[in-house]
C-alpha atoms as an extended CHARMM CRD file, in Angstrom:
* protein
*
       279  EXT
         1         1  UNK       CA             -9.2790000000      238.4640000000       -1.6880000000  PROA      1               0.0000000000
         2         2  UNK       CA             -8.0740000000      234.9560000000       -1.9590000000  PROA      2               0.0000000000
         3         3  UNK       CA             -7.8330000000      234.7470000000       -5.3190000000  PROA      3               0.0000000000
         4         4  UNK       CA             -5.8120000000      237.8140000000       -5.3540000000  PROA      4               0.0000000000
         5         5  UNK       CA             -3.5160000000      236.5460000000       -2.6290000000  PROA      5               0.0000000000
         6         6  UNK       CA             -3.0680000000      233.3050000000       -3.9310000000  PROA      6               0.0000000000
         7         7  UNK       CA             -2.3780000000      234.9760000000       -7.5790000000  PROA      7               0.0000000000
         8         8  UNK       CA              0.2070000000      237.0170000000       -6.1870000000  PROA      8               0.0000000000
         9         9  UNK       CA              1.9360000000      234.0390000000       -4.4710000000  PROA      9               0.0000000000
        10        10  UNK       CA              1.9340000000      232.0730000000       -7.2730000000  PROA      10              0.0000000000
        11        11  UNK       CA              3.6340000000      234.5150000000       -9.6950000000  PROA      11              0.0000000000
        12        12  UNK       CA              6.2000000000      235.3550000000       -6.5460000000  PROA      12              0.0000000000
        13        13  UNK       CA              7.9800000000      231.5130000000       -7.2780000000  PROA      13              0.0000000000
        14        14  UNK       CA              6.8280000000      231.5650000000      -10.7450000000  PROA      14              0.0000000000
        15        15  UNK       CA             10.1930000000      231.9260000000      -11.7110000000  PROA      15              0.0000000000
        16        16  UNK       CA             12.1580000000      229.4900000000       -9.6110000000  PROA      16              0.0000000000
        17        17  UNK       CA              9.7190000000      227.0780000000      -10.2610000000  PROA      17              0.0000000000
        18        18  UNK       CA              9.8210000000      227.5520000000      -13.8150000000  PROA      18              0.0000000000
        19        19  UNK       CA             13.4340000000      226.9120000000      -13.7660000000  PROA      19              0.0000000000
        20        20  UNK       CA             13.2570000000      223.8450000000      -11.7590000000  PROA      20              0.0000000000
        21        21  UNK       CA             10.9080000000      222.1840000000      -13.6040000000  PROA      21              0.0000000000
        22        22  UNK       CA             12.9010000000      223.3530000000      -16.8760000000  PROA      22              0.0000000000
        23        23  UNK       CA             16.1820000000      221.1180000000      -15.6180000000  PROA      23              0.0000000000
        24        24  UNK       CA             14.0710000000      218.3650000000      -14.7430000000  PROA      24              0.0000000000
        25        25  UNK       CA             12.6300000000      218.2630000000      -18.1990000000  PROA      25              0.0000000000
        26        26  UNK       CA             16.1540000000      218.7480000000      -19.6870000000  PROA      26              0.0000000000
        27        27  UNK       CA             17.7690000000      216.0280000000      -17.9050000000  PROA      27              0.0000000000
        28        28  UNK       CA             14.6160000000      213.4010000000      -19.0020000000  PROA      28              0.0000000000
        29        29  UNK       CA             15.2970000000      214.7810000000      -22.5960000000  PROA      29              0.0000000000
        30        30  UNK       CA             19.2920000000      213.9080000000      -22.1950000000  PROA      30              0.0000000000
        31        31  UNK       CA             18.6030000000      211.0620000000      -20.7880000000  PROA      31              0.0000000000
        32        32  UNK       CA             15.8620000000      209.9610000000      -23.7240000000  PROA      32              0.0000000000
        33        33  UNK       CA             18.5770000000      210.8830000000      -25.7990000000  PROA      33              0.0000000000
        34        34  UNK       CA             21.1640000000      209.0420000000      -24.0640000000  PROA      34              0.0000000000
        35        35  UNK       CA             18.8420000000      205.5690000000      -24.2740000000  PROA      35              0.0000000000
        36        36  UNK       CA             17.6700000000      206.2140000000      -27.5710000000  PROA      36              0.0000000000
        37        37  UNK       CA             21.0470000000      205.4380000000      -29.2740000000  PROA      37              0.0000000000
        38        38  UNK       CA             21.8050000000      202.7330000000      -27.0170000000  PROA      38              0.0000000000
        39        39  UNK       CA             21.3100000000      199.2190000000      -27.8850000000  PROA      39              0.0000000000
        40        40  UNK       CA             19.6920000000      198.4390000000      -24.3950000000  PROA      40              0.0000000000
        41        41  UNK       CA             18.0060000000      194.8530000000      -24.7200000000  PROA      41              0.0000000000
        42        42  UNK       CA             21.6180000000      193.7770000000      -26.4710000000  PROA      42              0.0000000000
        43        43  UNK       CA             23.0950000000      195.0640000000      -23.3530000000  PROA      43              0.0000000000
        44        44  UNK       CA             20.7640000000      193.7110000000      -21.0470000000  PROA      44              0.0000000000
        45        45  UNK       CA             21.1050000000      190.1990000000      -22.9080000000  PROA      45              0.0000000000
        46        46  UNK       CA             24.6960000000      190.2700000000      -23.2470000000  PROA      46              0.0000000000
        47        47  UNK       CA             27.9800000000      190.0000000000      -21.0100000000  PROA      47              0.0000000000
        48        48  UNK       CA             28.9980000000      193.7660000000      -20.9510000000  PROA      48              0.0000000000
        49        49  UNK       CA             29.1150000000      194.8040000000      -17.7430000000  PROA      49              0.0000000000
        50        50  UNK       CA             30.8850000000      197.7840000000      -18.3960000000  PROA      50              0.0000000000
        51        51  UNK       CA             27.8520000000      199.4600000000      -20.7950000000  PROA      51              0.0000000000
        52        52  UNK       CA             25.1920000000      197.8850000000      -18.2960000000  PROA      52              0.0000000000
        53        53  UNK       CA             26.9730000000      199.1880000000      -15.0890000000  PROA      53              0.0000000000
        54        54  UNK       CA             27.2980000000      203.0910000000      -17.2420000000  PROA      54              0.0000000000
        55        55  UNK       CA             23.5600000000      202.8740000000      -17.2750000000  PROA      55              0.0000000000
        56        56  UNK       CA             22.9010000000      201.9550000000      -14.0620000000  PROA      56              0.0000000000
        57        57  UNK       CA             25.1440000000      204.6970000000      -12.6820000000  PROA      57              0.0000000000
        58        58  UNK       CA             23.5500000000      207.0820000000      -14.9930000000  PROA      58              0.0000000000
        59        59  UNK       CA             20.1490000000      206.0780000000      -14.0850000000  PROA      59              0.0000000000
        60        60  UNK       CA             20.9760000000      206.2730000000      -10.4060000000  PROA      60              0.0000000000
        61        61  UNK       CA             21.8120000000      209.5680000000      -11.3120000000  PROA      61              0.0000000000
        62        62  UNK       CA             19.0960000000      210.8220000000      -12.8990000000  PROA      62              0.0000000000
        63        63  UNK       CA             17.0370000000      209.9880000000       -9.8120000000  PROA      63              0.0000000000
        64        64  UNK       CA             19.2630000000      211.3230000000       -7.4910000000  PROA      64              0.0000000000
        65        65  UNK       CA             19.1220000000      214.7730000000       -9.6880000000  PROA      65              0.0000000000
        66        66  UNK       CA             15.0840000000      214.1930000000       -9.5690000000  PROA      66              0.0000000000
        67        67  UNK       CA             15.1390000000      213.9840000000       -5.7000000000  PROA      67              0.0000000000
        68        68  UNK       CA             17.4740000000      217.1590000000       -5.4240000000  PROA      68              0.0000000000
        69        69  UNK       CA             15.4140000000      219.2660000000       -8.0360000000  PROA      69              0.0000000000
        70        70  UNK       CA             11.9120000000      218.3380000000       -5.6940000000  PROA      70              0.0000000000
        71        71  UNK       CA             13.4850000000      218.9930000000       -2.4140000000  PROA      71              0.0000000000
        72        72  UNK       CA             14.5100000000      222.5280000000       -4.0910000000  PROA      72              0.0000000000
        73        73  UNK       CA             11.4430000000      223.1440000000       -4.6590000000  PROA      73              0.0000000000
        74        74  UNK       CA              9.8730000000      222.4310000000       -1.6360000000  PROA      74              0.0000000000
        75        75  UNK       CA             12.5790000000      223.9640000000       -0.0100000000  PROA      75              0.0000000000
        76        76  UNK       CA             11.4140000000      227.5870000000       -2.2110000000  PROA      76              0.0000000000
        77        77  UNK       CA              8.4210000000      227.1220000000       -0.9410000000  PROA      77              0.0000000000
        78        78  UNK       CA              9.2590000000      226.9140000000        2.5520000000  PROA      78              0.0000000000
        79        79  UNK       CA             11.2130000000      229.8140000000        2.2610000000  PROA      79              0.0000000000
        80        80  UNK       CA              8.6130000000      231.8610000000        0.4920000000  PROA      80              0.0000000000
        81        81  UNK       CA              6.1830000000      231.3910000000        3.4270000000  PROA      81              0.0000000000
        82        82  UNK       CA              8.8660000000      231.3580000000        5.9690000000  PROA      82              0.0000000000
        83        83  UNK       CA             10.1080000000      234.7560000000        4.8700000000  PROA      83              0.0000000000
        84        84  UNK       CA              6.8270000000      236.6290000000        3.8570000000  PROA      84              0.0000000000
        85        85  UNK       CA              5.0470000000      235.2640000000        7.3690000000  PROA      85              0.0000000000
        86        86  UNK       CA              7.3390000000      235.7700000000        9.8210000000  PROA      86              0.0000000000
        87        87  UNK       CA             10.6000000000      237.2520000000        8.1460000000  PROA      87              0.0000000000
        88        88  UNK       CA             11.8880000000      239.8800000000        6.9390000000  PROA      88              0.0000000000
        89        89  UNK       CA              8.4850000000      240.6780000000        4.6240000000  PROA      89              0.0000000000
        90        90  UNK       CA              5.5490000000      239.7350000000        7.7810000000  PROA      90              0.0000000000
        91        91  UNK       CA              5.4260000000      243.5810000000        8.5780000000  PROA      91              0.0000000000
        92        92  UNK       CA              4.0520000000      243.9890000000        4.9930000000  PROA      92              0.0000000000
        93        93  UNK       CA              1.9100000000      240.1720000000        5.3740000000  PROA      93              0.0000000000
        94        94  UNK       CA              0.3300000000      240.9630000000        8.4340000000  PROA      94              0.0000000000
        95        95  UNK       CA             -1.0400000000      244.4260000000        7.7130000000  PROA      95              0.0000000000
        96        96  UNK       CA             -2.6870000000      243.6520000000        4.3930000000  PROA      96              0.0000000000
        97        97  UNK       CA             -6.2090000000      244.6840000000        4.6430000000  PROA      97              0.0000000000
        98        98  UNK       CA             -7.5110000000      240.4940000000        4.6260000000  PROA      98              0.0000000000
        99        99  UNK       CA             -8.6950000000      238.6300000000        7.2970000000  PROA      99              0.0000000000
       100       100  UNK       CA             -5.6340000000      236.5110000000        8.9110000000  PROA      100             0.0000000000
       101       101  UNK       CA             -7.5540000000      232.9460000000        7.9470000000  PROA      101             0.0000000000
       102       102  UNK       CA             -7.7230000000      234.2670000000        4.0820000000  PROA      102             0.0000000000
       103       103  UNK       CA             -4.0570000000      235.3060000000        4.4000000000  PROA      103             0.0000000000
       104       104  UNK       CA             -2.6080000000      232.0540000000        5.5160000000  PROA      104             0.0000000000
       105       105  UNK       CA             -5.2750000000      230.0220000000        3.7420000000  PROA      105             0.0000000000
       106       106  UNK       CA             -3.7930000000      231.9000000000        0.3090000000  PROA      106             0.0000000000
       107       107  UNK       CA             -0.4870000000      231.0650000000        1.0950000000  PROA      107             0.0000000000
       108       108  UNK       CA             -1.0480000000      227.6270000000        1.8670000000  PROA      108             0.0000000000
       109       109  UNK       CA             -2.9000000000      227.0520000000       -1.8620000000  PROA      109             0.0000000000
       110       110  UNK       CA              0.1460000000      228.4230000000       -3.1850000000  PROA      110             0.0000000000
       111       111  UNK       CA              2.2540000000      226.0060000000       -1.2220000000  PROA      111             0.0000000000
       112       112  UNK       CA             -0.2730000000      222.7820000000       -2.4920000000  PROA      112             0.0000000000
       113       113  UNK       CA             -0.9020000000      223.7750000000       -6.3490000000  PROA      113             0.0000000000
       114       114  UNK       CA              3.0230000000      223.8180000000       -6.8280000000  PROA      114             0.0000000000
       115       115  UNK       CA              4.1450000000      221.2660000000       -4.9910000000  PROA      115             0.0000000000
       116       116  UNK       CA              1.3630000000      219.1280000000       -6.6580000000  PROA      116             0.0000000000
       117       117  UNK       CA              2.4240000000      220.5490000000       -9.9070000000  PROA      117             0.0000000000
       118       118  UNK       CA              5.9640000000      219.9840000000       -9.2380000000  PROA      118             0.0000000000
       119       119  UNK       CA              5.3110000000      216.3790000000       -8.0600000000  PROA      119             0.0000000000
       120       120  UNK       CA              3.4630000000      215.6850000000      -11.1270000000  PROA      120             0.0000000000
       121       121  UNK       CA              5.9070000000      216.7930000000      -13.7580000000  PROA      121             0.0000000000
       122       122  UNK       CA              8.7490000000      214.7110000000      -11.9430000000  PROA      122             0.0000000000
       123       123  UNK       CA              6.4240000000      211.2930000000      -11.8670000000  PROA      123             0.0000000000
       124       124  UNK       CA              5.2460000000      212.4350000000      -15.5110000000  PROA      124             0.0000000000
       125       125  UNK       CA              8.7990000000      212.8570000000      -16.8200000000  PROA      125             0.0000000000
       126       126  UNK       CA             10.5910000000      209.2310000000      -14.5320000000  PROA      126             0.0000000000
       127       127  UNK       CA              7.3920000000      207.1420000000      -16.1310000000  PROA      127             0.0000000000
       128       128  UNK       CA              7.9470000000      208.3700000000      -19.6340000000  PROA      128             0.0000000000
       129       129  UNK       CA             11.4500000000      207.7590000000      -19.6240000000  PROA      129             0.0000000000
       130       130  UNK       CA             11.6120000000      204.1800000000      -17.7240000000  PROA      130             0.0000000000
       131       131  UNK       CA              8.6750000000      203.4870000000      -20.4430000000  PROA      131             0.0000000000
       132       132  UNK       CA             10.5700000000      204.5480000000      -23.0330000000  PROA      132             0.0000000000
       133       133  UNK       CA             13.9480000000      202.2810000000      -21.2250000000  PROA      133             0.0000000000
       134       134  UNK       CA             11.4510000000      199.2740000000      -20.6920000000  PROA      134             0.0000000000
       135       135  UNK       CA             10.3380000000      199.0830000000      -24.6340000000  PROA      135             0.0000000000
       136       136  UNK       CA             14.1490000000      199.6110000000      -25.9450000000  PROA      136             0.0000000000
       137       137  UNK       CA             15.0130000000      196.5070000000      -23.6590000000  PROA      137             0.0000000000
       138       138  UNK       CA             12.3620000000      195.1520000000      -25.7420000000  PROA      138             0.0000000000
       139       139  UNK       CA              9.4450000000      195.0660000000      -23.5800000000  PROA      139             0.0000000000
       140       140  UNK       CA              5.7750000000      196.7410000000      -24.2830000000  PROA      140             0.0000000000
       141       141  UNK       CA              4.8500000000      198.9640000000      -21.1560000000  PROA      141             0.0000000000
       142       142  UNK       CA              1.1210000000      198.0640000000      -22.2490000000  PROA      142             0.0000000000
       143       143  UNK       CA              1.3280000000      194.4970000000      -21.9500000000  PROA      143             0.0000000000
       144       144  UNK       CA              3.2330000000      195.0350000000      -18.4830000000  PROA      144             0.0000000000
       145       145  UNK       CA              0.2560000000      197.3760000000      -17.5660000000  PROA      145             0.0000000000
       146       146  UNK       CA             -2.2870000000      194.7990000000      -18.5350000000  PROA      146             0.0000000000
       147       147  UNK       CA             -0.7950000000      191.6570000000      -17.1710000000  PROA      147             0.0000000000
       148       148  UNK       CA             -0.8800000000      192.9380000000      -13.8100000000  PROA      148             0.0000000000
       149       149  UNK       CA             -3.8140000000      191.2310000000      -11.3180000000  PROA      149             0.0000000000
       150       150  UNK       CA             -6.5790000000      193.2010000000      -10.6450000000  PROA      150             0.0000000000
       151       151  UNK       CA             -5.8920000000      192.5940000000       -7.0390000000  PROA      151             0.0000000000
       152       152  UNK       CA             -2.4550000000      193.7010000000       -7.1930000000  PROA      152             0.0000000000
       153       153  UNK       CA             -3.9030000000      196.8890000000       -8.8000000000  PROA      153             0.0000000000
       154       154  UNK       CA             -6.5600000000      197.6410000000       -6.3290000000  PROA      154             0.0000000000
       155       155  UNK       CA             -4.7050000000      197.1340000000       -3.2940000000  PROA      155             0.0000000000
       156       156  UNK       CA             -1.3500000000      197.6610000000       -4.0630000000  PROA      156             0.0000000000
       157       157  UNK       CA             -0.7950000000      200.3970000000       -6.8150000000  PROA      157             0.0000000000
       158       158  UNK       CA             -3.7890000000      202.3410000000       -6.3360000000  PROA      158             0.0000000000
       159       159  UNK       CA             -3.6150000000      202.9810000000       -2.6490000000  PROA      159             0.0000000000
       160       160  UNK       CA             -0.2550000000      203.7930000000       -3.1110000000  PROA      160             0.0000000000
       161       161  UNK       CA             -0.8030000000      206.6570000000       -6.1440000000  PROA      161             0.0000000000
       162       162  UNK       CA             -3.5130000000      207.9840000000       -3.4850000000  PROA      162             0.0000000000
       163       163  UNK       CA             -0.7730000000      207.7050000000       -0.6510000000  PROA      163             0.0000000000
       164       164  UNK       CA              1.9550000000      209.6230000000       -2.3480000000  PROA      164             0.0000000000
       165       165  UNK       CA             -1.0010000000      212.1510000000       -3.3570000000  PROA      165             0.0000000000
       166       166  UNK       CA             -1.4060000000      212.4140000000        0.3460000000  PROA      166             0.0000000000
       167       167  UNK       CA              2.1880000000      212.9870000000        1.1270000000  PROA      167             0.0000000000
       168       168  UNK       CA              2.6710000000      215.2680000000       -1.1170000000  PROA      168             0.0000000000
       169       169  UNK       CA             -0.2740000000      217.6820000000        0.2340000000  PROA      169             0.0000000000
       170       170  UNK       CA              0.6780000000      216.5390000000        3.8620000000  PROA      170             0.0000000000
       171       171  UNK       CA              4.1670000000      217.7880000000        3.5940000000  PROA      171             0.0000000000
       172       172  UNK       CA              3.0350000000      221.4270000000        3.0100000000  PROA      172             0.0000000000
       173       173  UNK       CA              0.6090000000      221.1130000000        5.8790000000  PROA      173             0.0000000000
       174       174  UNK       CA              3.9510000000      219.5880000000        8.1680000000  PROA      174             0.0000000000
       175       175  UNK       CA              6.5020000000      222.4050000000        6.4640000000  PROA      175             0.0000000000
       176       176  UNK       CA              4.0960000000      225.5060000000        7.2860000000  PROA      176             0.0000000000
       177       177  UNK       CA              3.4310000000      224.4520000000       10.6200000000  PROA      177             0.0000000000
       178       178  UNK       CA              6.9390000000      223.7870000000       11.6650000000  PROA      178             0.0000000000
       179       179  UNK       CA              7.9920000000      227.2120000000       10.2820000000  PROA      179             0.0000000000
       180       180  UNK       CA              4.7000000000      228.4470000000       12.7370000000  PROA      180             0.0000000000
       181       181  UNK       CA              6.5850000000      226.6480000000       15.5440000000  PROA      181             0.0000000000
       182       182  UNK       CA             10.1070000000      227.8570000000       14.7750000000  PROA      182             0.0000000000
       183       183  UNK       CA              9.0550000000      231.4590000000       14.9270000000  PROA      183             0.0000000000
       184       184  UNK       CA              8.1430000000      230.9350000000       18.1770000000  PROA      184             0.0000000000
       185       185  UNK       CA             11.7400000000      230.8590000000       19.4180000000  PROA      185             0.0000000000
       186       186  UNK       CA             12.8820000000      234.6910000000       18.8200000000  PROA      186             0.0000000000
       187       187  UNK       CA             16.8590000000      234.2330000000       18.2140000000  PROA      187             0.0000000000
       188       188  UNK       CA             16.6880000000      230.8870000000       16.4340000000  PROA      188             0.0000000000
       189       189  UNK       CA             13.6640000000      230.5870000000       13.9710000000  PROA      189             0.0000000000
       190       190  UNK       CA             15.9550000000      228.0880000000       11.6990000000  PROA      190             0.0000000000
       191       191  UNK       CA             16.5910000000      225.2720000000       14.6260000000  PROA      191             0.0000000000
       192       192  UNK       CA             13.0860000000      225.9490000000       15.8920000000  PROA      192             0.0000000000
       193       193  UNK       CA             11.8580000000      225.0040000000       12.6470000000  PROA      193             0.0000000000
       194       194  UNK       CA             14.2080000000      221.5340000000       12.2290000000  PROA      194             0.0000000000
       195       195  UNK       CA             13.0300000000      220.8030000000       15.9590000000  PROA      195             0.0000000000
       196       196  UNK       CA              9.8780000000      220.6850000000       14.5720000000  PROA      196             0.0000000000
       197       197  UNK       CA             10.2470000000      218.3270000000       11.7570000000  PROA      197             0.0000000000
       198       198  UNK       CA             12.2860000000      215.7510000000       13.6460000000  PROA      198             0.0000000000
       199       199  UNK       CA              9.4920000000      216.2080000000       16.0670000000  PROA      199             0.0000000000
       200       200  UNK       CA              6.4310000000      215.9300000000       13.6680000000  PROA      200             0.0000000000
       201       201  UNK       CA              8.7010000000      212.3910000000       12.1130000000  PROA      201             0.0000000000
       202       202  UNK       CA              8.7530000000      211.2030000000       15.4280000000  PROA      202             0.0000000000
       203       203  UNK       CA              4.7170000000      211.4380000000       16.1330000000  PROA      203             0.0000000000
       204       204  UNK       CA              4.2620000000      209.8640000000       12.6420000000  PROA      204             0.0000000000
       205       205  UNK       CA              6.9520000000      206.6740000000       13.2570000000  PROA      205             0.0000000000
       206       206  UNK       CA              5.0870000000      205.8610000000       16.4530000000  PROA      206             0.0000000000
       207       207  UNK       CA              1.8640000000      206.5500000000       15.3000000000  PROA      207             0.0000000000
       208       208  UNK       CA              2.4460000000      204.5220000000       12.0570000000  PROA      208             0.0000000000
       209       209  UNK       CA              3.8720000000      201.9940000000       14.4980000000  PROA      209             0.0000000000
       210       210  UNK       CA              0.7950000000      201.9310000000       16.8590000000  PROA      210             0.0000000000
       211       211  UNK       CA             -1.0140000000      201.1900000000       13.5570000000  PROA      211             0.0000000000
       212       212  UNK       CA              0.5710000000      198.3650000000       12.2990000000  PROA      212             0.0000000000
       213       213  UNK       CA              0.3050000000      196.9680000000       15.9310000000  PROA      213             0.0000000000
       214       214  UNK       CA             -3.1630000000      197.5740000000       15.9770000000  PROA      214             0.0000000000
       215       215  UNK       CA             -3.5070000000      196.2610000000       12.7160000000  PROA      215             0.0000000000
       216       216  UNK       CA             -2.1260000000      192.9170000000       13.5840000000  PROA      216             0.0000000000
       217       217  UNK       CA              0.3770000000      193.5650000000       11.0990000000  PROA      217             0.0000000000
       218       218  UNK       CA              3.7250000000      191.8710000000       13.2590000000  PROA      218             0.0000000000
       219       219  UNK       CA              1.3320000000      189.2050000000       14.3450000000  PROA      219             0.0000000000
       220       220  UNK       CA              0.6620000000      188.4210000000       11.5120000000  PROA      220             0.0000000000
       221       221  UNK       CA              4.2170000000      188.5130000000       10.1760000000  PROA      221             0.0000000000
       222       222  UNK       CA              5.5410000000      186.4980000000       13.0060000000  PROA      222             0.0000000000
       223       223  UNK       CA              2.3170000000      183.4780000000       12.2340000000  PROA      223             0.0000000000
       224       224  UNK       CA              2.5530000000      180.9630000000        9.4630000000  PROA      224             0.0000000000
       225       225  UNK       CA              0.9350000000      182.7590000000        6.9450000000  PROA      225             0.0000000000
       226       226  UNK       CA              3.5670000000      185.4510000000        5.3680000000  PROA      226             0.0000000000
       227       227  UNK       CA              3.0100000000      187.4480000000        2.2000000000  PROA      227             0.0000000000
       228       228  UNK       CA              5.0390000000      185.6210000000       -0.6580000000  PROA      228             0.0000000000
       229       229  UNK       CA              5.1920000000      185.9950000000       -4.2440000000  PROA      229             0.0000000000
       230       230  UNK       CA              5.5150000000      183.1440000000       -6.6810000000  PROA      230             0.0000000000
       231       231  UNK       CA              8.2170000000      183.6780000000       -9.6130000000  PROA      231             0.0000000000
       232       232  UNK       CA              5.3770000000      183.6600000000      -12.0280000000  PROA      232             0.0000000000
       233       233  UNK       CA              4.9460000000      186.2320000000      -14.8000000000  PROA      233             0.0000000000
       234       234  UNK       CA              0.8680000000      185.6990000000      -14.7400000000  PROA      234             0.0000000000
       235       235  UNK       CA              0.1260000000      184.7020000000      -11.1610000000  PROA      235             0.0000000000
       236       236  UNK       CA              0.7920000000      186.4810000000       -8.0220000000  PROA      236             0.0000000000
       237       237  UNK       CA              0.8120000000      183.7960000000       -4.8840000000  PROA      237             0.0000000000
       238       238  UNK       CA             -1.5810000000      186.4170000000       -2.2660000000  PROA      238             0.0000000000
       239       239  UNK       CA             -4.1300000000      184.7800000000       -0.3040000000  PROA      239             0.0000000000
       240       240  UNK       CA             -7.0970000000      187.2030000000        1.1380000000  PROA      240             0.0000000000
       241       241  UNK       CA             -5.5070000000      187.2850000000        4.3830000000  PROA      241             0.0000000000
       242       242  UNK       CA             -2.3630000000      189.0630000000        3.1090000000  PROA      242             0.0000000000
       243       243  UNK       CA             -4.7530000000      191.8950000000        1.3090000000  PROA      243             0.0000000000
       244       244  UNK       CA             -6.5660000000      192.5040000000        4.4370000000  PROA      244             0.0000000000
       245       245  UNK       CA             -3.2900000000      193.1420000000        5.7760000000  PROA      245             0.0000000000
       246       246  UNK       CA             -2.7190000000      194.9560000000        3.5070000000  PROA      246             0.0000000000
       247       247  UNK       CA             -5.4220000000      197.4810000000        3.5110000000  PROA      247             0.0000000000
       248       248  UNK       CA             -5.7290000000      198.0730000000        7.0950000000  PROA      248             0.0000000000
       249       249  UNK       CA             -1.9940000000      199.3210000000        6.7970000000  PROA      249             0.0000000000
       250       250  UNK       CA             -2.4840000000      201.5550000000        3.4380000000  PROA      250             0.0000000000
       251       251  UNK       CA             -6.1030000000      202.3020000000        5.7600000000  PROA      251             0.0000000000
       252       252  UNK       CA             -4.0180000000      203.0640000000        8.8360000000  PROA      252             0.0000000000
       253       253  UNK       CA             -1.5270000000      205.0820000000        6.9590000000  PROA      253             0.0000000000
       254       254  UNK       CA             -3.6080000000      207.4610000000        5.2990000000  PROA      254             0.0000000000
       255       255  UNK       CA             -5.9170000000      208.1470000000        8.0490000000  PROA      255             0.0000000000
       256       256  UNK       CA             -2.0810000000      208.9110000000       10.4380000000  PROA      256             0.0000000000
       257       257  UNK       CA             -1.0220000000      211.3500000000        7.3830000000  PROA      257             0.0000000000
       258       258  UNK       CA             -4.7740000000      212.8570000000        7.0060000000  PROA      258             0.0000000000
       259       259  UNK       CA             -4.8270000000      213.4380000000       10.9070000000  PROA      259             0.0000000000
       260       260  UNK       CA             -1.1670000000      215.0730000000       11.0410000000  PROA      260             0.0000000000
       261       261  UNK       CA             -2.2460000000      217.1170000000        8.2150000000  PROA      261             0.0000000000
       262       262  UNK       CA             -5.4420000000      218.5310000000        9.5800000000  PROA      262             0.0000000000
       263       263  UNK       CA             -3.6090000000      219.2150000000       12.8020000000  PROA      263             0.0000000000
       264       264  UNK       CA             -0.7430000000      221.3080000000       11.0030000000  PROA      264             0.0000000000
       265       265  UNK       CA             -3.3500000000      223.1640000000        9.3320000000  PROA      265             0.0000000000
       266       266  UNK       CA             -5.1500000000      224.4160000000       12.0990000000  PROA      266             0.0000000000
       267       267  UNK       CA             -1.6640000000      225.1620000000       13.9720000000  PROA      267             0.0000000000
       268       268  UNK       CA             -0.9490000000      227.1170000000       11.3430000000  PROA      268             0.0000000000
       269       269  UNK       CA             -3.8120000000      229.4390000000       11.7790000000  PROA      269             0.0000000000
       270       270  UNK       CA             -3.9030000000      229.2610000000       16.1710000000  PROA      270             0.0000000000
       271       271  UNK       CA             -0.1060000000      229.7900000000       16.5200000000  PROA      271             0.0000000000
       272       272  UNK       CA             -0.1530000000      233.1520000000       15.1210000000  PROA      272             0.0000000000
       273       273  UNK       CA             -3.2580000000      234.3970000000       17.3470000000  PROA      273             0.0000000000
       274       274  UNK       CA             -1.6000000000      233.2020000000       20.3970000000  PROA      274             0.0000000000
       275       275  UNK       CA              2.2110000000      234.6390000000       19.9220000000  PROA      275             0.0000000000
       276       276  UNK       CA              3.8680000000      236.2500000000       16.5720000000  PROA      276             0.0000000000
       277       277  UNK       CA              7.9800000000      236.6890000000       16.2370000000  PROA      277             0.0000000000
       278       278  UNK       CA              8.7050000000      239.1360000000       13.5010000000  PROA      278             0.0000000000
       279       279  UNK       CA             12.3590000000      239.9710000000       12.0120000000  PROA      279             0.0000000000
């Protein structure tokens, strides 16, 4: 039954999703169009400021449209569950001949195999362009790629490709659940719900915070030994010290944004049990 629930689901936002992703790949295609016929490393080497400030309003632009198009889509997705769980649609949810666990579990698949789709087609399509910007400036994204330290890789880039990975399932985890908690309040499900999320930022500033205390992070900050880069193209100036730092907070993070996750998941299936607000 699962598979059948989470089939359903995902055919439900097929279409708005569809269309989302269409406009962000149509506004990475303008804009490859747009840099193609521009002479950018002329630009870039030259006095024009008024071609080189176009492009940077442009590109701010793009990302801006980027940002909108992925909060739309999470926001769809919120909706969907929003709606079909406890809105106008739960009469129909919550009599469907499934356990409750394989009901909710369905929808929350749905919720994580688009939003990881979405996220992915968004990176995919920023990357290719700024690639594509970055060798008409006259620079090869390969030799940028290979020049950079190993240790800069490992505990920079990496653990922060696995920390937006995180986010990215976390936040449908943290949505669900506050749309569990806002359906508590019978007369206003929508402010229950933003209640929720300034609530669930709140637990993860000061746990983040608690963290980097524990870490040693503003100790370490405040002592003689600060993380510093030297203007270098081949040599990053990091001592040890600094990627220990480093790693306890990408360490600390993750585990806050793992534990917030696993605790809006099972919300999301004891809420209900205990009390259940239907439109």
């Amino acid at each position: 039954m699962l598979s059948k629930i989470l089939k359903y689901e995902m055919k439900a936002v097929f279409k708005p999703m569809l269309i989302l992703n269409a406009l962000t790949l149509l506004s990475t295609l303008i804009g490859f169009f747009y840099v193609a016929n521009l002479d950018v490393e002329g630009i870039l080497h030259s006095n024009n400021n008024e071609s080189a400030g176009m492009m940077l309003i442009l590109g701010f632009l793009y990302i801006v449209g980027l940002a909108i198009v992925s909060l739309v889509s999470y926001l769809v997705l919120l909706i969907r569950y929003g709606k079909t769980m406890f809105g106008s649609n739960g009469y129909l949810s919550w009599t469907l001949p499934v356990k409750r666990s394989t009901l909710i579990n369905g929808k929350i698949l749905n919720g994580l195999i688009w939003n990881l789709i979405n996220t992915t087609i968004t990176m995919g399509c920023f990357c290719w362009l700024l690639c594509f910007y970055v060798a008409k400036a006259g620079v090869k994204c390969h030799d940028l790629i290979v020049g950079i330290p190993t240790e800069i890789a490992w505990h920079f880039i990496l653990p922060t490709m696995g920390m937006v990975v995180l986010s990215v399932i976390s936040a449908v985890f943290v949505g669900y659940f506050c749309i569990t908690v806002g359906q508590l309040l019978k007369e206003h499900k929508v402010l229950g719900t933003i209640i929720a999320f300034v609530g669930v930022y709140i637990v993860q500033q000061v746990a983040t915070t608690l963290v980097m205390v524990g870490g040693g992070f503003f100790t370490y900050m405040n002592g003689d030994s600060k993380v510093y880069f030297r203007a270098s193209a081949t040599s990053v100036g990091i001592g040890a010290g600094d990627f220990r730092i480093v790693d306890i907070m990408m360490a600390g993070q993750a585990l806050v944004t793992i534990v917030i996750a696993l605790i809006a998941f099972t919300a999301c299936h004891m809420i209900p049990r205990k009390k259940l607000n239907l439109d």
